[in-house]
N, C-alpha and C positions, 0 to 999 in steps of 0.2 A: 419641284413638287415634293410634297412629303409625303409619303405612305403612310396611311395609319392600320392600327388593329385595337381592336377594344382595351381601354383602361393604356395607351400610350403613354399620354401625353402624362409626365413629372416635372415638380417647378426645381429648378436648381439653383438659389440665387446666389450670388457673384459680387465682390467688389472687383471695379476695372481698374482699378490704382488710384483712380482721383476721389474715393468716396461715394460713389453712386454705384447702388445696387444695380442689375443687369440680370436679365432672368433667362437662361438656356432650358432648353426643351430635348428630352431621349425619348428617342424611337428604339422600343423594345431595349431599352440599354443603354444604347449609344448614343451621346451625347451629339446633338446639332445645334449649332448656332444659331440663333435669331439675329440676322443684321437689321440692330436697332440705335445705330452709333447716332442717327440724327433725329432722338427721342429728347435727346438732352440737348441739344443746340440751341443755343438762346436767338440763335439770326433767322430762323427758319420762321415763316410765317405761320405755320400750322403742321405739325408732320401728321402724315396719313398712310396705312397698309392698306390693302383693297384683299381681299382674297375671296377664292371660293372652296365651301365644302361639296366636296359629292356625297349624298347621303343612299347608300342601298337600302333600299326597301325589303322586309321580310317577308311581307304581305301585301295580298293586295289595299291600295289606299283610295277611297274617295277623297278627293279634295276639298275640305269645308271653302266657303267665303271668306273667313275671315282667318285663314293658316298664318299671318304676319304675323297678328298678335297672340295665335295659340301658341304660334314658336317659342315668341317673345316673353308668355306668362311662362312658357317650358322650360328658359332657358335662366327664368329669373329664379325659381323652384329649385334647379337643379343648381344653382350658385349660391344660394342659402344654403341649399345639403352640402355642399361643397366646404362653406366657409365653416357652419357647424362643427364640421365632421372635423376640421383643424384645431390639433391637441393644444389646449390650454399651455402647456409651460412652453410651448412652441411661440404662440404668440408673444409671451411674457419676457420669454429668452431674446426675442429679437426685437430692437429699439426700433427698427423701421418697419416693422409687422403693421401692417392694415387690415382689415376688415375687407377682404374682396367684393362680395356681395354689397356690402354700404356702398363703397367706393364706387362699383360699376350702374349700380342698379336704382341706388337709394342715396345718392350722392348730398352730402350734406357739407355747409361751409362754417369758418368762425365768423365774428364779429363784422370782419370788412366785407363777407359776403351775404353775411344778411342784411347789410345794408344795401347791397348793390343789386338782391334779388331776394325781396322778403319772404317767397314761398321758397322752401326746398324744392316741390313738385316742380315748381319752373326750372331750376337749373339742369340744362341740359345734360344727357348724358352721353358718354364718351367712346359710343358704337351706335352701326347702324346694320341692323340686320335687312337681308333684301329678298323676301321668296319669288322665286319665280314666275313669270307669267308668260302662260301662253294656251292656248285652246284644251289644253291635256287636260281631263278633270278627275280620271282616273290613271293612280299608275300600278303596274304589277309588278307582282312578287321578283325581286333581281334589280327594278330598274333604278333607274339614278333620278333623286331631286335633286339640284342643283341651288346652295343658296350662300347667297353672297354673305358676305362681312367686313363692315369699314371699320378700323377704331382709329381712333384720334390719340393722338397727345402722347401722354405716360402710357394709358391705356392700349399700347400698340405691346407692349411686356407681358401683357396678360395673356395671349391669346393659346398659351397652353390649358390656359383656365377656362378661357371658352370654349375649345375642342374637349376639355375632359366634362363642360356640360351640356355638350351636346350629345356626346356619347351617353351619359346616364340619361339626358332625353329620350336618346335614340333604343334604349334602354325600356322605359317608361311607356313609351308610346306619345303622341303629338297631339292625338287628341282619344281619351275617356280609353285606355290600354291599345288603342288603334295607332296606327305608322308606324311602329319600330324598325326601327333602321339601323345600320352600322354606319360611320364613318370611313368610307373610301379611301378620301384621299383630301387633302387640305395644299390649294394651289395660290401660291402669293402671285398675283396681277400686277400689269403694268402700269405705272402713272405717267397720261402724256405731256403733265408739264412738271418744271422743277422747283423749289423756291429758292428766291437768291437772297430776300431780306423782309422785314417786316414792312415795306410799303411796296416792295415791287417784287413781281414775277415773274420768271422767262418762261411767255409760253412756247412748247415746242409742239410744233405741227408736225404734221407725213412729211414737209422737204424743209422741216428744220429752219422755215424761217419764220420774222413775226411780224403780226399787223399792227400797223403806228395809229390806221386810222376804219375805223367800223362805223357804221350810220344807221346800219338797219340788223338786228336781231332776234332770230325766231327762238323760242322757249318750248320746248314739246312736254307738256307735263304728262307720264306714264302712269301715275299712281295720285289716290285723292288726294287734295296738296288741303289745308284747311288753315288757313292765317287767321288771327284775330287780332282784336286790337280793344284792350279793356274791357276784354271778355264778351266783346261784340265779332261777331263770325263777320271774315269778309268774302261776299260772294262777286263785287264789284272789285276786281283787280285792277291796277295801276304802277308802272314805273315804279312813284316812287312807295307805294305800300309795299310791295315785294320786295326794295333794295334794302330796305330798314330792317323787317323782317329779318333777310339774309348777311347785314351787318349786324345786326345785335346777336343772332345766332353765330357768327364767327370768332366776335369778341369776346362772348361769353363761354365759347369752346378753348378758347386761346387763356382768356383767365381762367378757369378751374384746372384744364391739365394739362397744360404746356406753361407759359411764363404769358404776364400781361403785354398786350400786342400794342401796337403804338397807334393811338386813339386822335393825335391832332389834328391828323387831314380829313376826319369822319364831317364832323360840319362841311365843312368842302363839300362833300362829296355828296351829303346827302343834297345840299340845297342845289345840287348843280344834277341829280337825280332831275328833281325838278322840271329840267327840261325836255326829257327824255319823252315822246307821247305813244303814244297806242293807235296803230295804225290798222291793225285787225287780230279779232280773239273768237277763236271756236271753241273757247272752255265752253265744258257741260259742269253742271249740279250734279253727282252722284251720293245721293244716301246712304249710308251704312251706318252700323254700329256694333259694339263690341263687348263680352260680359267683363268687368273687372270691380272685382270682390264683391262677386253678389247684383249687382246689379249694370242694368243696361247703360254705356253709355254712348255719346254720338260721336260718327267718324265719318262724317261726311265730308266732302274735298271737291273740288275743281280737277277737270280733266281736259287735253286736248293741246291746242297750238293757239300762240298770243305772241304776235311781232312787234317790237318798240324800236323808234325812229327816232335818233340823234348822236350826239355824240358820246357813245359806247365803249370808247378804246380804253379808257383807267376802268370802267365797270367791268370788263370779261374776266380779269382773274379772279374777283371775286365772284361770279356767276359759273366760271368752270370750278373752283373750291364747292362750288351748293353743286352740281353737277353728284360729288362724291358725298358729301355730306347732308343731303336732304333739305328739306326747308319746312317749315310749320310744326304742326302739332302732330304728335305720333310716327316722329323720324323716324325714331329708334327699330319700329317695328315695320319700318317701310314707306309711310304715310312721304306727302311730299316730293320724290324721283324726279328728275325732270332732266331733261339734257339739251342743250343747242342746236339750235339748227334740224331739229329731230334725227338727229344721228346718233344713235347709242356708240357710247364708249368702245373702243377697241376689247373683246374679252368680256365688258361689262352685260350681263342680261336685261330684258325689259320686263320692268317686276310690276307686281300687282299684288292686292291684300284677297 
């Protein structure tokens, strides 16, 4: 666990001998290491942090409905002022200076990716914020929100950047000078499986061994999940609409901030999706919607439990990967959660917007 205190978190960046930059994090000083040696690993399938922050409350807080994305507008606010706030010749001085804020938030590509995703707004981004859920609608002055954070890829370097804007969130208030919080404490989580290479994964279970062969798998969606497909919303779920979905969302996290993942077995896989059928689903419709820049927009999603029947065994590592990484539209802020078997994560919370 790392302790924090207001304004901790400094970025220290590092050559490790091979050329590649490396970002350390001081608590009040002292220098702590991020172990992030398998951010640069070209065999790794997708590398992933999980953590959580504990956030104290100053004041009492009502819970709005839509806290996901007030976080998320909070946290995108406080990483502008962040990246602003960084001195000109600082940038200038250093050859591999980016743009924090662009890079996390507003992620933009060259030439070969805007052919491969001609909106910017689609290209995925490289966190997943998670607020909590559970009956508590109000919490008091002392207590603790508890809110997760995944980052993906290069993006796993950053995370001093994102505890220093949470802090000036926390700072700000979460919503209209309301929630001001301190930062507690900032806890790196378990992952219970490892990667061994770009096509395959060792999943590790509670007794450490793996299944060769699965037939039947239940999906517990926590949070609105909301797919589309050509800007048409899908409320009628299927095998293989959701495998696509959560392949092109993996591929597209793999190309922008890790290294491009190895794409030839995807036909394979989707057309053998194919077979997979649906054997019972208690998704609900939930409505919602969220303010972003001025106006209202929709965030409605599917909820609940949906079991699919066949042969499953190459699909689970890529359905335990969406396990951490979300799925559809409005990951970033929560949207999409979902976990197997409706067994939340060892550690992991059951989140809600």
């Amino acid at each position: 666990m790392i302790k924090t205190d207001r304004n901790f978190a400094q970025l220290h960046p590092q050559e490790n001998g091979s050329g590649v930059n490396t970002v350390h994090l001081s608590v009040r000083g002292e220098p702590v290491k991020l172990d992030a040696d398998q951010i640069d690993s070209s065999v790794s399938l997708l590398p992933i942090a999980r953590y959580r922050l504990d956030l104290r409350l100053a004041s009492t807080f009502i819970v709005p409905e839509n806290i996901g994305s007030l976080i998320h507008g909070g946290i995108g606010f406080a990483l502008k002022t962040i990246a602003d706030q960084t001195p000109s010749d600082e940038k200038s001085g250093n050859p591999n200076a980016i743009d924090v804020y662009q890079y996390l938030f507003e992620t933009r590509g060259g030439t070969t990716e805007a052919m491969r995703m001609p909106k910017a707004s689609a290209i995925p981004r490289p966190y997943i914020l998670e607020p909590p859920f559970n009956d508590q609608s109000i919490y008091y002055a002392g207590e603790l929100i508890r809110i997760g954070l995944v980052l993906v890829g290069k993006a796993i370097r950053y995370l001093p950047v994102f505890v220093s804007a949470f802090e000036a969130l926390g700072r700000r208030g979460i919503q209209n000078r309301l929630g001001c919080f301190d930062v507690s404490s900032v806890t790196e989580l378990p992952i219970r499986y490892t990667p061994l290479g770009c096509d395959e994964w060792k999943l590790v279970t509670d007794d450490s061994t793996t299944q060769s062969k699965i037939e039947e798998q239940t999906l517990r969606f926590l949070t609105p999940t909301r797919l589309e497909i050509e800007h048409k919303v899908m409320r009628l779920v299927t095998f293989p609409i959701l495998f696509r979905a959560l392949l092109r969302r993996i591929r597209n996290l793999q190309h922008f901030y890790h290294a491009p993942g190895a794409t030839s077995d995807d036909i394979r896989l989707i057309g053998r999706a194919d077979g997979v059928m649906t054997v019972r689903s208690d998704l609900v419709w939930v409505d919602q919607s969220r303010r972003s820049h001025g106006r209202w927009m929709p965030q409605g999603g599917f909820v609940g439990e949906i079991t699919f029947r066949g042969e499953l065994a190459e699909f689970i590592p890529f359905l335990k990967l969406g396990e951490l990484i979300h799925l559809g539209k409005g990951a970033t802020f929560g949207m999409g959660g979902y976990v197997l078997d409706g067994k939340p994560l060892e550690d992991k919370n059951v989140y809600i917007l």
